[in-house]
N, C-alpha and C positions, 0 to 999 in steps of 0.2 A: 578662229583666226580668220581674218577679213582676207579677201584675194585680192593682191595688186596686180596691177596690171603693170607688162611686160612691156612698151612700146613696140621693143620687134617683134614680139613672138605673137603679139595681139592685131599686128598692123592689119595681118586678113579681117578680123572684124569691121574695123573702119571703111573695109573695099566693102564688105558684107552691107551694110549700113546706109554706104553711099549708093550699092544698086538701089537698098530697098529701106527708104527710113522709118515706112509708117508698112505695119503689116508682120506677121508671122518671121519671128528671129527663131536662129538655130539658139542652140545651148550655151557655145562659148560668147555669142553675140549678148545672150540676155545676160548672162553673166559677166561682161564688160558693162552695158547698157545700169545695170544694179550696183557696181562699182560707181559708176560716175553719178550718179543718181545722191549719191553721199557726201554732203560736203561736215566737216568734222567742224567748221564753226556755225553751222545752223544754218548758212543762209545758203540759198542755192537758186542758180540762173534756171529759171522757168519760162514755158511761153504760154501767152494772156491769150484765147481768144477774142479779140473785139469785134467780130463779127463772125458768124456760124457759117463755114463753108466758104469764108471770103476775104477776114485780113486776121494776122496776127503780130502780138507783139512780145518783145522781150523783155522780162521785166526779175527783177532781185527778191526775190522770198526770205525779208528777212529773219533773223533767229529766230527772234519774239513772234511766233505767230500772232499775236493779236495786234502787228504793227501793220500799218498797210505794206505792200507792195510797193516796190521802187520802180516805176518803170521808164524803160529809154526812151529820149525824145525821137530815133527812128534805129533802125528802117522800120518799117513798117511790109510787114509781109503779103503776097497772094497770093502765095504757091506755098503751101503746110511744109510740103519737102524740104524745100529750101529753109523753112523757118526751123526744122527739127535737125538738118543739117550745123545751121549756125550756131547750135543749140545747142548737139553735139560736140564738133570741133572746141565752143569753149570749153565747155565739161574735159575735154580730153587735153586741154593745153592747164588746166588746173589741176589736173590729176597727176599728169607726166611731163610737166613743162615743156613739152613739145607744140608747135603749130604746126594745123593740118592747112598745108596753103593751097590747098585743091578746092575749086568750084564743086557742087554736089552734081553737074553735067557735063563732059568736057565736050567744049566748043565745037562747033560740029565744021 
C-alpha cells in the first residue's frame, strides 16, 4: 500500500523542508519527499542544472523517457534552495491540491 499524505497531519514536514531543503531529512520527511517524488502518469516536475553550483532550472520529465525534457522559459534559479522549494511546493499542490503560498524565507 502506497502512503498518502495527510495535508494536516504532514504540514510539519513542509515547515521541516522549508528550514532545510537540500541536507539530511528525518523519516516522516523522506517519506513525504518519496511520496511526491511519484507521479502516477509518468511525468514529473524536475530541476535541470544548467550550471554547477550557479543556475537551475525547472523542467517536465516526460512519461516516455526517451523523450526530451520540457523545460520552462523561467525563472531561472541561483539559490538551489529556493529552486528545490519551488519544486516542492508543486509536487505538494499535485499531490493534495493544496498551495503552499509561503516564500521558502520569510521577509525579514
Amino acid at each position: 500500500m502506497t502512503y498518502r499524505i495527510d495535508p494536516q497531519a504532514d504540514w510539519i514536514y513542509v515547515e521541516e523542508f522549508r528550514r532545510q531543503p537540500v541536507g539530511r531529512h528525518s523519516p516522516g520527511l523522506m517519506r513525504v519527499l518519496n511520496t511526491l517524488r511519484y507521479d502516477p502518469t509518468g511525468r514529473q516536475i524536475v530541476l535541470f542544472c544548467r550550471k554547477p553550483f550557479a543556475e537551475w532550472q525547472i523542467a517536465e520529465m516526460p512519461a516516455d523517457r526517451r523523450d526530451p525534457l520540457v523545460f520552462e522559459d523561467s525563472p531561472i534559479f541561483t539559490d538551489r534552495d529556493e529552486a528545490e522549494w519551488e519544486v516542492f511546493r508543486r509536487r505538494w499542490h499535485a499531490a493534495t491540491g493544496q498551495h503552499i503560498n509561503q516564500p521558502l524565507r520569510d521577509p525579514a
